[in-house]
C-alpha angles and dihedrals in degrees: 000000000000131000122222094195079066093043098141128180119217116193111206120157136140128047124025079248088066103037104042087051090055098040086059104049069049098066093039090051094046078048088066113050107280137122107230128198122185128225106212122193137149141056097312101042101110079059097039093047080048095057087039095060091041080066089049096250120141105239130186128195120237125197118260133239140210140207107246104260083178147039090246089043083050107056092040090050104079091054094045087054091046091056095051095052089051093048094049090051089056098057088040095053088043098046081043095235127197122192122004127220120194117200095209112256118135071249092078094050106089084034095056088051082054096048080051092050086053092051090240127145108260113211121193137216126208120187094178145082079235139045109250121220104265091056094049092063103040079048087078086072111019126100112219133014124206116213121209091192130005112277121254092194106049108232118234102217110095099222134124114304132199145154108212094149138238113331096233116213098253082237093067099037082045088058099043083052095053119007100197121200130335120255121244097253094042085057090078091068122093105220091209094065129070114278118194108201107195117173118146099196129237108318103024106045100097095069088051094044093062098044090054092041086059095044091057085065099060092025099159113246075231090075100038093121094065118122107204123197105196134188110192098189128217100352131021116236110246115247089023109112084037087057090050093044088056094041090067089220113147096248159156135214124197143163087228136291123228096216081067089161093077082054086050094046099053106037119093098194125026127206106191151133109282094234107147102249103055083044097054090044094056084050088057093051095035103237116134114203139200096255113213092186112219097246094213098054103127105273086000086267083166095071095049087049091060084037096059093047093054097054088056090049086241101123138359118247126215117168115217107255091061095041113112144146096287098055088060094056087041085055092052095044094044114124088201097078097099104047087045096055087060096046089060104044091074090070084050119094142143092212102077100095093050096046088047093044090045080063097065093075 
């Protein structure tokens, strides 16, 4: 039963780095007694309300803003801003909310003025090795920030600082408890041989695809024995399951999968992005990988996040413009992977959302 003396509001719009996060301190929250309502902005938000409400949470759109890109867009911004304050306050008086998280898109931030115009504790969320932006603006008046990882880059703000982790979608922590069964097209790998999982999301795939594309071609007789699981994203490039047919490598080629942890389980050896969340995954499931962080990725957070993980011999790091053929055939051949492994399961857990959602109250 839910307590309306614990009704918290989680804003969480944006990208699906800011509102799986959330769902899932949702859940946790919902998990200990409170009644949760989500504040949903952003591009995605028709299909965002619609997953909310699949978990049973009342969500309610908000309209988006956007940084003036013109005079005309400037002076009508800080308006726009005010309005949505107000109109956030006033959701948040009439669902009695009670203390207010913001995940950390550009998309919080006129929500968290109007958490502030209600009088209510504003907690933040911080997926990064680094503040963005967003946060680093509603941390001039939040109380209390959540880290997912330590910061590379100290935060000036003196307010309430702790790394509880990635808050990992149930699904996900359900799954490295207890696998299940394999699915069909996972049956084909041999589990005793070495399996290279590359996948680059949804934005960055298509670099990584044609570097791999191009390493099929001059794949070393030394490395025939590599399995490779490979989600290519949003487009296939073109001549890349033919390069994988004519390499004679055991593989498959997929846009993605949403049960990603049989993939994690499986692999050996990861090429990837270096977002948070697919970091701090891989972390769950040990499994270190070689991080070609996406270079237009906002700050270039990707890059302190693979540097981070450097530093803690946890991952390799290779930025794009240097990454080529041979450092693909290094990663398979490196003796490190195991120690590695170790060294990045310590930033893995299935607690985070519980410990950030313990905080509200």
């Amino acid at each position: 039963m839910t307590d309306i003396k614990k009704a918290v509001a989680i804003s969480c719009g944006g990208t699906g780095g800011h509102f799986y996060p959330g769902l899932a301190i949702a859940h946790a929250a919902r998990e200990q007694g409170a009644d949760v309502l989500l504040l949903i902005s952003g591009h995605h938000k028709e299909h965002q309300i619609k997953v909310a409400n699949e978990h049973g949470f009342k969500a309610i759109p908000m309209d988006a803003m956007r940084l003036p890109r013109t005079p005309i867009q400037l002076i009508k911004f800080p308006f726009s801003m005010c309005k949505n304050a107000f109109a956030c306050k006033t959701q948040l008086k009439a669902n009695q909310i009670k203390s207010f998280l913001a995940m950390g898109s550009f998309a919080s931030v006129p929500l968290a003025l109007g958490a502030r115009l209600a009088g209510l504790p504003i907690h933040l969320h911080e997926g990064n090795a680094v503040v963005g932006q967003a946060n680093r603006f509603v941390a001039k008046f939040a109380k209390h920030i959540s880290l997912s990882m330590p910061l590379v880059i100290p935060l000036k703000e003196k307010l309430k600082q702790e790394v509880h982790g990635m808050p990992l979608r149930p699904q996900l922590c359900e799954a490295y408890e207890n696998p299940g069964k394999m699915p069909e097209d996972l049956t084909q790998f041999d589990k005793t041989k070495p399996i290279l999982f590359v996948f680059g999301g949804s934005q960055g795939a298509r670099s990584l695809n044609e570097t791999m594309k191009s390493a099929l071609t001059e794949w070393p007789e030394e490395l025939k024995e590599v399995q490779v699981i490979h989600f290519y994203g949003q487009s296939l490039v073109d001549g890349l399951e033919e390069s994988y047919i004519g390499s004679g490598l055991k593989y498959l080629l997929k846009k993605g999968d949403p049960n990603i942890h049989h993939f994690y389980n499986l692999c050996s050896h990861v090429i990837c992005r270096a977002g948070a969340s697919t970091i701090l995954e891989l972390a769950l499931f040990g499994k270190a990988p070689l991080l070609i962080p996406f270079p237009l990725a906002k700050e270039n957070h990707q890059l302190r996040n693979a540097e981070l993980m450097v530093k803690e011999n946890a991952a390799w790091l290779i930025e794009e413009h240097n990454f080529s053929i041979d450092d693909i055939y290094a990663h398979l051949a490196n003796k490190e992977q195991s120690q590695r492994n170790q060294n990045i399961q310590k930033f893995g857990t299935t607690d985070a959302a519980k410990q950030v959602a313990k905080g509200f109250f």
